[in-house]
C-alpha positions, -999 to +999 in steps of 0.1 A: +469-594+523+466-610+559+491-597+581+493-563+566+502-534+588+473-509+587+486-486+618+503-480+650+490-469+684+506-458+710+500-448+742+519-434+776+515-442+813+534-425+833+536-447+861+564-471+866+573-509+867+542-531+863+519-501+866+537-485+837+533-513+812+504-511+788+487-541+765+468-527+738+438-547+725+408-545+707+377-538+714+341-545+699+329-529+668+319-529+631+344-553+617+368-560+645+373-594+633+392-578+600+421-569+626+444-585+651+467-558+672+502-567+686+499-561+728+532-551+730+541-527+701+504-518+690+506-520+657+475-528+638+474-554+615+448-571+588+435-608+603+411-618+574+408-608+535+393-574+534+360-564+512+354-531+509+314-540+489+311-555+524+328-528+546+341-496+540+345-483+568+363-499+600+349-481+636+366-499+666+383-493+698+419-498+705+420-503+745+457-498+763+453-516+794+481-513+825+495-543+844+485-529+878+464-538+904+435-527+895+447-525+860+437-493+845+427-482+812+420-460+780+405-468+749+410-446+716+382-448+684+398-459+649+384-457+621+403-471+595+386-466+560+391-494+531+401-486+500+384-495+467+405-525+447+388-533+410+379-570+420+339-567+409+331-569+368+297-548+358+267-568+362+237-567+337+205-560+356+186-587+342+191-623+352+188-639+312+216-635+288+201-629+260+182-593+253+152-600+229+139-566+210+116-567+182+114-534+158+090-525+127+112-526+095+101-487+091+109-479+124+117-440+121+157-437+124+171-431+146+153-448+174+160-457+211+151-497+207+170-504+245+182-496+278+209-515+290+220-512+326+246-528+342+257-522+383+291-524+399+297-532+431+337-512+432+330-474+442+343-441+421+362-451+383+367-488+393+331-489+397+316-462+368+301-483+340+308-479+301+286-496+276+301-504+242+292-525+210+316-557+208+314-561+170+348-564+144+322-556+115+296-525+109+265-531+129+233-508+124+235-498+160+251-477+184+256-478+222+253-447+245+287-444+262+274-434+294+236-443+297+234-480+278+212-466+251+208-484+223+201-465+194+190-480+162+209-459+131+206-481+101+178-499+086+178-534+089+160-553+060+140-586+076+159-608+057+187-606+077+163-614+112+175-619+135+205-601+144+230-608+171+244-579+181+275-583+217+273-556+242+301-552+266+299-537+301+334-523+315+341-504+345+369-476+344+394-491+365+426-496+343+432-527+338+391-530+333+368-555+341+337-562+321+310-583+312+287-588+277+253-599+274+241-606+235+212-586+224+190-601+194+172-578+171+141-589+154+125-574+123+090-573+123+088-573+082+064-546+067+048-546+034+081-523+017+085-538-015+069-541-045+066-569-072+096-566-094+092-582-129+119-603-141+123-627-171+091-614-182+086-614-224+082-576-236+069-584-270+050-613-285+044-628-316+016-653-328-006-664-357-041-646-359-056-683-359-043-693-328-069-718-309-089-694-284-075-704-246-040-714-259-011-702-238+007-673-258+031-663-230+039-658-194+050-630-173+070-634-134+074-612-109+093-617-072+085-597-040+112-595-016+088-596+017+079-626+035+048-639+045+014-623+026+033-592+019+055-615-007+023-630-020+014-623-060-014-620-077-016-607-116-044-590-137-043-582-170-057-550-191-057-536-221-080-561-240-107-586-235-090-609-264-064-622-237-063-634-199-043-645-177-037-663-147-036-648-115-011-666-099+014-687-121+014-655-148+002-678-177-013-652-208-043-671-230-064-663-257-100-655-253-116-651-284-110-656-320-081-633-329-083-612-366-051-594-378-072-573-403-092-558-368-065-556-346-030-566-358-011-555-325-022-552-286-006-532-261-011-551-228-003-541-192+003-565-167+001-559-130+014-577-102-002-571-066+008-586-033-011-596-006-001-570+018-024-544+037-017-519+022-009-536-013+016-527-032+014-534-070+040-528-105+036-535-139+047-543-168+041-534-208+031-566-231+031-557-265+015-586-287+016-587-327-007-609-346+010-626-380-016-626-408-029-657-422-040-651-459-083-652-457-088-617-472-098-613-513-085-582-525-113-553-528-119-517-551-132-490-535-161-489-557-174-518-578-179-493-605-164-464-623-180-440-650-152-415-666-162-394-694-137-385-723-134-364-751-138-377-786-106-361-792-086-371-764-052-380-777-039-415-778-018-425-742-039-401-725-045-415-689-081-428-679-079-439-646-056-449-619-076-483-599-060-493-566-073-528-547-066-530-511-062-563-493-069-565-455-040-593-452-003-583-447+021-580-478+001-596-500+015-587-539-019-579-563-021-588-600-038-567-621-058-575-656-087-563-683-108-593-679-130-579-709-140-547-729-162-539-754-135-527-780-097-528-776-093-489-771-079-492-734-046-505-721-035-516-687+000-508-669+001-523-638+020-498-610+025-529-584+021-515-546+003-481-566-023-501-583-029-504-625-029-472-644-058-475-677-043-454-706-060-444-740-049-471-766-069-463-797-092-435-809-124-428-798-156-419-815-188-397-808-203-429-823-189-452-796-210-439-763-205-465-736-174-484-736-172-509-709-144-526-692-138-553-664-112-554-644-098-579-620-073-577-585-056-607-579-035-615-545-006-646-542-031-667-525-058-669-556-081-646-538-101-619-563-118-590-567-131-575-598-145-534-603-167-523-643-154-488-658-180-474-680-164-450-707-188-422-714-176-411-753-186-371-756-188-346-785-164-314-781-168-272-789-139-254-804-123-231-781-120-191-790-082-181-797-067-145-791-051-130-819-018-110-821-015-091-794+011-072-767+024-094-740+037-067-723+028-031-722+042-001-698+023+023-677+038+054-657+030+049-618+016+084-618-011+070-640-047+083-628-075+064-623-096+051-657-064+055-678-068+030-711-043+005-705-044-018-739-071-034-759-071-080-768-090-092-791-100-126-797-114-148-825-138-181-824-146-204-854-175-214-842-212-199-853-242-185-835-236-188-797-206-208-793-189-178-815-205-153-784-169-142-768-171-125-730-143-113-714-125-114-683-094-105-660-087-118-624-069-080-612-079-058-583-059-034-599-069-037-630-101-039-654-118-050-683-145-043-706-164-079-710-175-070-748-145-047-764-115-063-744-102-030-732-083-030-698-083+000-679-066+011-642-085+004-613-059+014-585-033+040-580+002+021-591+032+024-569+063+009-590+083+006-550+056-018-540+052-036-573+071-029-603+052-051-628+020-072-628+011-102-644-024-104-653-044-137-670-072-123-694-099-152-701-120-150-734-151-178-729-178-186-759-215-191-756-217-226-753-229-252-729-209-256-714-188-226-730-153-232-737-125-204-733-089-199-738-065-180-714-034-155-717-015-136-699-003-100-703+025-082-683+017-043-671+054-030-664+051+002-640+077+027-648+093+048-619+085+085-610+106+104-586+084+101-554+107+083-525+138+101-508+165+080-498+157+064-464+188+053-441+186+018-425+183+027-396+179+067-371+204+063-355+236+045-363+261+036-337+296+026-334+326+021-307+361+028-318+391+027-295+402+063-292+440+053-302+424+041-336+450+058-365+436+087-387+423+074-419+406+046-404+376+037-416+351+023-390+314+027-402+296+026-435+263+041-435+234+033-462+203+046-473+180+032-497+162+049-524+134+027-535+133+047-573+151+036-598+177+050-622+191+085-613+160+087-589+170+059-570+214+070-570+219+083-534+248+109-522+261+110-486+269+144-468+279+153-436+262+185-417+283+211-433+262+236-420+274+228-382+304+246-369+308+224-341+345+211-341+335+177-336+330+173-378+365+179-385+372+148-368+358+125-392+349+126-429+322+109-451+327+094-483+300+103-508+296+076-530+297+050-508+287+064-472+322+050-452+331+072-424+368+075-417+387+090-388+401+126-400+424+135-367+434+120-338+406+114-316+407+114-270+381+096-253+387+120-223+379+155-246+350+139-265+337+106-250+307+106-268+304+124-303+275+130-324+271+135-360+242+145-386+239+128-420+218+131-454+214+111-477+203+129-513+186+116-543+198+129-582+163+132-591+146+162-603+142+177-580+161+159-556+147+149-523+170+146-494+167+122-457+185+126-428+201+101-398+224+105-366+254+091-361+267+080-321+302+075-322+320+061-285+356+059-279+365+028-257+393+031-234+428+017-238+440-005-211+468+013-197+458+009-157+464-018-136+440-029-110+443-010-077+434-029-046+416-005-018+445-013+010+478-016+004+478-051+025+448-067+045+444-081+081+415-106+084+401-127+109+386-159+110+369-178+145+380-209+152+366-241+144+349-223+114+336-251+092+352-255+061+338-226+030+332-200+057+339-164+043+367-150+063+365-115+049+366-096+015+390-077-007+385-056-031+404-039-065+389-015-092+402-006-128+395+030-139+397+016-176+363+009-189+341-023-205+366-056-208+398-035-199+380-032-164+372-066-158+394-083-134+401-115-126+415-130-094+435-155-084+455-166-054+493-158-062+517-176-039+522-175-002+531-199+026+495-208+033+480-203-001+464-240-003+443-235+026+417-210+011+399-201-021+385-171-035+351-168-046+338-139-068+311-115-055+286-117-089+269-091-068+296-065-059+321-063-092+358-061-084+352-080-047+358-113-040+356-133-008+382-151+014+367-193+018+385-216+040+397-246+030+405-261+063+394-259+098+417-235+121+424-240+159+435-208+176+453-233+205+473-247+173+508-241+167+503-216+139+474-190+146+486-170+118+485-174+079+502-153+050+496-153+013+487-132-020+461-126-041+469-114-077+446-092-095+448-095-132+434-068-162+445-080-197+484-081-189+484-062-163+483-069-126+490-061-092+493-082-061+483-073-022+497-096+008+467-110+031+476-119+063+443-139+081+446-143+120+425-172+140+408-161+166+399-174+200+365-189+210+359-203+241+357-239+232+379-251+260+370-261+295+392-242+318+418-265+338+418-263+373+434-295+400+432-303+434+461-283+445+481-275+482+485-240+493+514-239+519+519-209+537+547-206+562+547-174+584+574-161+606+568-148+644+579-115+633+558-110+605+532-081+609+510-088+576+509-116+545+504-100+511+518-128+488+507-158+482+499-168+447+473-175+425+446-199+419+466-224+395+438-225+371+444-225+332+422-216+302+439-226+266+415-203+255+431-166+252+397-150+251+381-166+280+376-144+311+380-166+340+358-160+374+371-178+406+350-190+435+361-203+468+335-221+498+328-197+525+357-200+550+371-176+579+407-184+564+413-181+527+392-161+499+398-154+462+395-126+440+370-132+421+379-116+387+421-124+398+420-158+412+445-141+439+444-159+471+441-138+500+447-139+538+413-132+558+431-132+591+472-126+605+466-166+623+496-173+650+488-216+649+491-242+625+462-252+607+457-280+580+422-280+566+406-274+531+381-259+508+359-262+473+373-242+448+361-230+416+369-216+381+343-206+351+348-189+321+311-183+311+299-217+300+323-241+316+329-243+356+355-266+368+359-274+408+386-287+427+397-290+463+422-266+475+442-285+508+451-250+534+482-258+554+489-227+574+527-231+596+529-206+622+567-205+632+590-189+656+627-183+666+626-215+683+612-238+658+637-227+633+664-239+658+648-270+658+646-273+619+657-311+603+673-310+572+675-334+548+685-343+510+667-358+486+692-368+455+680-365+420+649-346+429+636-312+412+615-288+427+587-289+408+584-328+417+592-321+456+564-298+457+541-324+437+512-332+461+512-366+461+550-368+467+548-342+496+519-361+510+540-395+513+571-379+522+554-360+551+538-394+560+567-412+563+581-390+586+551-396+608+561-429+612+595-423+625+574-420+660+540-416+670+539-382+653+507-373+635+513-358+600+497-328+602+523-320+632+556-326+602+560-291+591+579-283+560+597-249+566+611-246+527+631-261+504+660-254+482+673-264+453+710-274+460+734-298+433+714-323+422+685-328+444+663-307+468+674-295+506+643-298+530+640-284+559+614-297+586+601-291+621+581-318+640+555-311+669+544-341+696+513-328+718+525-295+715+559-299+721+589-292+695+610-323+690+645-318+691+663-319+657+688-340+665+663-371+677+644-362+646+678-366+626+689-392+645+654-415+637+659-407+602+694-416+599+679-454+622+650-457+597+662-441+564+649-476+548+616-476+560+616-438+554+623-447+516+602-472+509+569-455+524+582-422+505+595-438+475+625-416+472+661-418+479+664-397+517+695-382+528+703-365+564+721-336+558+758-336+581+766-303+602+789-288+579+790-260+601+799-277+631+826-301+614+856-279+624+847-276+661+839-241+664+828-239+700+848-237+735+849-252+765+835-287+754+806-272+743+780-295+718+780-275+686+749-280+667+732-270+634+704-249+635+685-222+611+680-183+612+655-162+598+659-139+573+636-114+564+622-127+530+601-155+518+601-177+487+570-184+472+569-213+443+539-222+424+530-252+404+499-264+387+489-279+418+509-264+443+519-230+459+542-227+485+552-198+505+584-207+529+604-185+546+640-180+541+664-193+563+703-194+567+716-223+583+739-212+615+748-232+645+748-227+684+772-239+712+755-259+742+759-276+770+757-315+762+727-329+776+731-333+818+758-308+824+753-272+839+747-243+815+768-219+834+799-241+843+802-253+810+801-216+796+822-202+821+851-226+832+881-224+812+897-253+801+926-263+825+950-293+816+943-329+837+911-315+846+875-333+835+842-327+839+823-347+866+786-356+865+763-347+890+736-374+900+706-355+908+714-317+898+720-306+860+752-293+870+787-289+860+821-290+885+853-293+879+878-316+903+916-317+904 
């Protein structure tokens, strides 16, 4: 704004009159015509709009010119720096509006597809850029934050080119300005889709005398690329009877279709686009052909001879004749379209054919009957087959007379040993009455003339107790005729198998609280004899003294083993036991088996966890499922009575993990997070129980699973003030404070670093702030300092103030109030800043020459004491006091705080004689306080606040200490001596 004050010069002549008067004016520089400076007062004000992307930086003289003859003068360089003010929006680099990018519609994702870049002309935040994406719906791409990146993250189908997508540039500055450029995305479409089929007919029917190149049906296919990637062209296969047509999809004939060749085709139909390379699908066509009736109904043979026998019996069947007709469900009609004589008779079977059966009797005389017979379909079509009936003579067969059908044999039988003798009997003469005999037997024999069978093999009744054998007599005739009967060999049983048990070794697992008399086992043997050879006995070893038998007993009869006493799984875990099994034969053979018997445990122990509580740990920002540890618990019962499940039981925290079983490890399970954990969280410490279970019983252990720290957590470090005030009499500083630098992480070990100065240095493993040098003179300067905890390293400035102060300083120490103010926000740097700068304005002070000696907190507010320098030179307190109390507006307004000048208490009840000037002042004492804020350490001394008796200003010292106060008397000034005297 024009007219602003920027600054005030002044300067001093020390002549008088004329000579003694100064004009101030300025003199050429960069940007002198920004300013205009009052001559009298020399304050510095603004003459034109400022821009700082113009100027920064003011560099002009200020010249104080006399109004003597010659006029004299002295010039003084300013440099007045401008401050940034957010008046410039970010500015795209390119000149056009519109961003044109073209991508491949497979373009690998994610891709960089952009670099956006926009400029602002502001300096620090106001001028740091932010890119962002200015869209109220999803868009497939992102925006670096910092860089203008554009990242492509989704795919983007071609269809939907182009794409409009708003970018925003926006400085930092709050409020922001910004700007927005649009960026179009084209999609360069690739050959990514195939044909798909649709509305295409899966199965077709049609007559099989369908005109060859008549359309029979029509496939479609769509491809969702543009351009010749969406381009189709169709082929058929499968069968030269059909085409199609390559691009509308149209299926023809191309031959002469016959059902009775091919009654259904299986067609595939591919669909290729144009693309490079092509992508093709297809599709499944199945077509069925109808039939048309043009087929006469054929036999397999056109003729049939069959020989009978004159005597074959009346209904006797001939021949079965089946026609087959090459057309579809066509219904034949069979009939006898002639025959020689009526003898034959036809049943007609429908879909099985006609069936000829034996009507009449035959003759030897007859010969050669034939027969014709026709096959006639629903269309009139026919076929016709001859049968020729061959008429022969027959042979009487031989017939066995009475004879055994069933003989026994002992097994023991040897080799050779006559079996039985069948005889037979034939009515014919000469060589048809010729009998030979036979026996299909391995085991046994036969003599071919008598008819004596005899043993062959040795006989084992266990393998086969009986044989039935077929004994064939044949005569001599050609062909011979025979006749067939069967005899049954029964094989009875020696004594020759012990019992056997079903199995060596029998085993069994009984709990060992079963009651006595139990029975738990039955064993069995099997004797493969028969009759008393084949009854079995059971014993138990009763030859064994072992003590083990007298806990169990063995029924004979029927082989069930009982519990005889009580039994303990821990005396006998395991028992064995010997068994026979014995046969009544005689003599009687005897087997023998073993018997394993286990006693199971009893559940009657809980589960026993390995610690009686546990203590896990998890790190922080462990994802979610991570183990955070493992318990344990065993059973000492055994087999199901030791399998233990686990759950978690109850506790505060008990939803936010899960257990999962160790298949590995039996009896452990592991500790999974449900949650993510923060150690700088509120709660860094979770409690709950885990219940292991055993059949119904249980026990329960208390977890208790701490967070712990990871350094994930930049440390915190300010720009911060260190204020160190130091007393005359003081030999040595050793406390100052420490670098106010914070970590949230517990764990982190914090390093401090400090640039390389002759004043102030850090420990480096502490962050204590140490004294290089005892310095008697104020200095005001500042440093880089650092803190890093490993990964992370955080810099600020650190601001030195050093006070140097004596006796006579404190007894020109200011004080001052400052209502409703705390501590903490008096020694807030930018508050201490502006209050020390508005002090500097009471006169032509400098700020680095307003000294803050401490402050207290007193009521409601903060008590300040100052002390102000002027080219070396302490300023009287009660000019500084008095300027404050003149200018205790302007003083609040620049500070921005309510200001208060303390009143001399201690001098309100007159303490000092002889018309002395009381006034306040302050005295050391021999302590300091140091306070210490985030971004501020202070280290003042104490003071008490005192006062001292003096002369006013003019009068003698001594006099006005001395002279007694005597009635009518006053004191007289002096003109030119700083005296005192006293007149009547």
């Amino acid at each position: 704004m024009i007219g602003t004050t920027v600054l005030s010069v002044f300067a001093r002549d020390l002549d008088a009159g004329e000579n003694g008067e100064i004009v101030y004016s300025l003199g050429e520089g960069e940007g002198h015509h920004y300013l205009a400076i009052n001559p009298k007062s020399g304050v510095i004000q603004t003459a034109a709009p400022l821009d700082r992307e113009t100027l920064s930086l003011i560099r002009l003289d200020v010249i104080a010119t006399d109004r003597g003859e010659p006029p004299k003068q002295s010039s003084a360089l300013v440099e007045i720096g401008i401050t940034d003010v957010n008046d410039n929006a970010p500015i795209f680099e390119k000149v056009k509006e519109l961003y044109n990018i073209s991508v491949m519609e497979n373009t690998t994702l994610p891709a960089v597809i952009a670099q956006i870049k926009a400029t602002d002309k502001d300096s620090g935040v106001n001028g740091k850029v932010h890119y962002s994406i200015a869209a109220t719906s999803s868009v497939p791409l992102t925006i670096d934050y910092t860089t203008g990146e554009v990242v492509l993250r989704e795919r983007v189908d071609a269809k939907s080119s182009p794409l409009a997508v708003l970018v925003r540039a926006k400085d930092g500055a709050q409020p922001a300005l910004s700007s927005t450029i649009t960026l179009m995305l084209y999609v360069i479409d690739i050959n990514d889709h195939a044909p798909t089929f649709i509305a295409s007919q899966k199965k077709i029917f049609l007559e099989e005398n369908v005109a060859v190149g008549d359309e029979v049906g029509r496939v479609y296919a769509i491809d969702e690329d543009s351009g010749d990637n969406g381009v189709i062209r169709y082929t058929l296969n499968g069968s030269f009877d059909f085409s199609i047509d390559a691009e509308s999809g149209i299926i023809r004939t191309a031959t002469s279709l016959d059902r009775e060749r091919t009654a259904q085709y299986e067609l595939q139909v591919t669909a290729t686009d144009q693309g490079d390379p092509p992508l093709s699908s297809s599709t499944d066509i199945t077509i069925v052909v109808k039939d048309v009736n043009d087929n006469a109904p054929e036999f397999p043979e056109t003729e049939y001879n069959i020989s009978l026998s004159e005597e074959t019996p009346r209904g006797s069947q001939v021949i079965v004749l089946k026609a087959e007709d090459k057309d579809a469900e066509q219904k034949i009609v069979y009939r006898i379209e002639h025959m020689d004589r009526d003898v034959v008779a036809l049943i007609d079977l429908g879909e099985q054919g006609a069936l000829l059966t034996l009507s009449g009797q035959l003759h030897s005389s007859d010969h050669l009957i034939k027969l014709e017979i026709s096959a006639t379909d629903q269309g009139g079509l026919q076929g016709r087959c001859r049968v020729n009936l061959v008429v022969e003579d027959v042979n009487s067969a031989p017939v066995f007379k009475d004879q055994p059908f069933a003989v026994r044999v002992p097994e023991d039988s040897p080799i050779g040993f006559h079996i039985v003798t069948l005889e037979a009997e034939d009515k014919d003469q000469g060589s048809n009455a010729h009998l030979t005999y036979s026996i299909d037997s391995k085991e046994f024999g036969i003599d071919n003339a008598t008819g004596l069978i005899i043993l062959k093999e040795p006989l084992d009744r266990e393998q086969q107790s009986s044989y039935l054998v077929t004994v064939v007599v044949s005569d001599g005739a050609v062909p011979p005729l025979n006749t067939t009967t069967q005899l049954e060999i029964i094989v009875d049983d020696v004594n020759d198998n012990a019992p056997k048990f079903s199995t060596q070794n029998y085993t069994a697992s009984i709990p060992e609280d079963i009651p006595v008399g139990t029975s738990f086992m039955q064993v069995s043997a099997i004797d493969l004899d028969i009759g008393n050879n084949g009854i079995v006995d059971y014993f138990l070893n009763d030859s064994d003294s072992s003590a083990v038998y007298d806990l169990f007993s063995l029924d004979r009869t029927s082989g069930t083993l009982r519990v005889n006493s009580k039994l303990d799984r821990e005396q006998y875990p395991i028992i064995e036991l010997r068994i026979f099994a014995r046969d009544r034969g005689r003599p009687p053979l005897t087997s023998s088996s073993m018997i394993t018997v286990a006693l199971t445990d009893v559940n009657d122990n809980a589960p026993k966890f390995d610690q009686a509580s546990y203590d896990l740990y998890i790190a922080e920002n462990s994802p979610v499922g991570s183990t955070v540890g493992t318990i344990m618990a065993t059973d000492p019962d055994e087999g199901e009575n030791a399998k233990i499940q686990f759950r978690i039981f109850g506790g505060a925290d008990a939803k936010l993990f899960d257990l999962e079983v160790d298949e590995n490890q039996p009896g452990v399970v592991r500790i999974l997070t449900r949650a993510e954990f923060d150690y700088e969280a509120k709660n860094n410490k979770f409690f709950l129980e885990v219940q292991a279970t055993s059949g119904q019983l249980s026990s329960t252990v208390v977890l208790r699973i701490h967070v712990s720290d990871v350094n994930d957590n930049r440390p915190i470090l300010s720009d911060f003030i260190v204020l160190i005030n130091r007393f005359e009499s003081e030999t040595s500083i050793t406390q100052i404070g420490m670098v106010p630098a914070f970590d949230p992480d517990q764990n982190a070990t914090l390093e401090y670093y400090m640039e390389e100065n002759q004043l102030l240095a850090v420990e480096k493993f502490t962050g204590k702030l140490v004294l290089k040098s005892q310095w008697k003179r104020n200095i005001d300067t500042q440093f880089k300092t650092c803190v890093s905890d490993g990964p992370n390293r955080v810099c600020a400035t650190c601001r030195f103030i050093h006070v140097y102060l004596t006796h006579d300083s404190l007894r020109e120490a200011a004080t001052v109030f400052l209502p409703k103010m705390s501590l903490d926000d008096f020694w807030d740097p930018p508050v201490f800043n502006r209050f020390r700068q508005s002090l500097a304005t009471l006169d032509t002070w400098e700020e680095r020459n307003v000294f803050i000696v401490g402050a207290q907190h007193v009521g409601e507010g903060v008590e300040v004491n100052l002390v102000v320098t002027d080219r070396g030179r302490l300023v009287k307190s009660w000019k500084v006091e008095d300027l404050l109390r003149s200018e205790v507006k302007k003083i609040e307004r620049l500070s921005l705080m309510k200001v208060e000048v303390v009143r001399d208490e201690s001098c309100a009840k007159e303490p000092c004689p002889y018309y002395q000037k009381c006034r306040q002042t302050l005295k050391h004492v021999d302590a300091v306080d140091v306070y210490q804020t985030d971004s501020f350490i202070a280290r003042t001394v104490k003071t008490l606040k005192t006062f001292v008796c003096e002369c006013p200003p003019g009068f003698a010292s001594k006099l006005s200490f001395s002279v007694p106060w005597i009635a009518h008397k006053r004191f007289r000034r002096k003109r030119k001596q700083s005296a005192m005297a006293v007149e009547e």
